[in-house]
N, C-alpha and C positions, 0 to 999 in steps of 0.2 A: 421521156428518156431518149436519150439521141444516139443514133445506130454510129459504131465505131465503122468506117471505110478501109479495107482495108485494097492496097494496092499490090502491084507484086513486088515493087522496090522494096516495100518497107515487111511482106512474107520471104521474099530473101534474106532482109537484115535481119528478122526473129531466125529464118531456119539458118545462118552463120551462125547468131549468137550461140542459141544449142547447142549447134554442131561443136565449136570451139570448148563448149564449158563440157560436154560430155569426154571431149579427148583431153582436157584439165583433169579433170576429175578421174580419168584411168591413170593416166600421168602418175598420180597421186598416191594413188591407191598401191600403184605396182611400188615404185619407190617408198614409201611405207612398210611392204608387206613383208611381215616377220621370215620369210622365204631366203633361208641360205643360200647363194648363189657361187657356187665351190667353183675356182678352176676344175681342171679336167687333173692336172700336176701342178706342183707348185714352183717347180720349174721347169716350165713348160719347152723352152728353149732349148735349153741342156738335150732336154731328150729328144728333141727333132733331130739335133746333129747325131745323137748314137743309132738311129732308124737302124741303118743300114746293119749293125751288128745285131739289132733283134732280127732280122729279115736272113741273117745267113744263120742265128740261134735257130728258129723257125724250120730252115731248110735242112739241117742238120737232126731234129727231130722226124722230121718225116722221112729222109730216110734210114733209121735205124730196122734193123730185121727183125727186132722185136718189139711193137709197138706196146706204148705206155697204153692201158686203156680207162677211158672217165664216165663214170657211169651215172646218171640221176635216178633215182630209188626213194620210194615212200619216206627212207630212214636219213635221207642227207645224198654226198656224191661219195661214189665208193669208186678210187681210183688204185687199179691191179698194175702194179712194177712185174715184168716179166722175170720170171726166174735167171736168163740166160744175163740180166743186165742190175738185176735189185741189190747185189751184192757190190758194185762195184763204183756202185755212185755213193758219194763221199759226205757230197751238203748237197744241200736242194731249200728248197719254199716254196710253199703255195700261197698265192698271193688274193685276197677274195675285196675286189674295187663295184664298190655300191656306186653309179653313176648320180641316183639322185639325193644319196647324202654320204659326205667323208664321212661320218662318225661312224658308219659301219664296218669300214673299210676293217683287214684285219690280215695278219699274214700267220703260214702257221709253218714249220718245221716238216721236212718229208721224213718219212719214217716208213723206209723199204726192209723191217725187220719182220715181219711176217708177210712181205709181198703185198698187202692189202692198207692201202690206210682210207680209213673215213673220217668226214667232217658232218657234222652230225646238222641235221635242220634245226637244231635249236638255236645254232651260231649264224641260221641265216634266214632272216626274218623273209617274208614273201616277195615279192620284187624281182626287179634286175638285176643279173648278178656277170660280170665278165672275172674269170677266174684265171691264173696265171700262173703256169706251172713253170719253173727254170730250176735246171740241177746243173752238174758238173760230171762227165763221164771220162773218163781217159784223157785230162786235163782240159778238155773239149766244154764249152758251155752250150744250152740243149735248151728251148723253150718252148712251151703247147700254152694253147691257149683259148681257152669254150669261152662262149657267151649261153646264159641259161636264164629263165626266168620260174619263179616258185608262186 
């Protein structure tokens, strides 16, 4: 039987060839993979240019005298509308953006009729969750905004 020589020219050109077929082969694999790969928005654009009005919505919520308050609890987020202000906001939405799947995504209706509204952990499977509160107060637009994980 005759011994195979091997030299380092030709152990370089085996460890390329590998090297190449193994990043083929992720290449492959990743483009294949059933893995929804969502914008962040679906027009993404648009909403860079309105920044600057979510950034003074923002600054407008913080300083209010009566802060809105968001709470995380065994039963879901229980978020308290102050008495001084629950009466007098008009519309609103809460807005709930899954980062690693749109299907989650969900918006719901603010509802300052008893001061208290919850959104229940049933509507929010375990995960990442950034949540997005924006209402309307004395013709004023008003936005908060948590990042939470369950």
């Amino acid at each position: 039987m005759k011994k195979i020589k091997l030299n380092w020219a030709t152990g370089l050109i085996i460890a390329m060839v590998l090297f190449i077929g193994f990043i083929m082969t992720m290449v492959v694999t990743m483009m294949n993979s059933s893995n929804d790969h969502d914008l962040v928005t679906e027009d993404y654009y648009k909403k860079e240019l309105e920044y600057q009005e979510i950034i003074d919505q923002k600054e407008r919520a913080q300083q209010l005298d009566d802060q809105i308050k968001i709470a995380l609890d065994d039963q879901g987020i229980l978020i308290t509308y102050p008495a001084s202000i629950r009466n007098q906001i008009k519309k609103g939405k809460v807005a709930f953006y899954r980062p690693s799947k749109k299907a989650l995504d969900f918006d719901v209706n603010v509802n300052t009729d008893t001061g208290v509204q919850r959104i229940g952990k049933d509507l929010l499977p375990s995960g990442k969750w950034e949540m997005t509160l924006s209402f309307e107060l004395d013709g004023e637009k008003y936005l908060m905004q948590k990042n939470f994980n369950l």
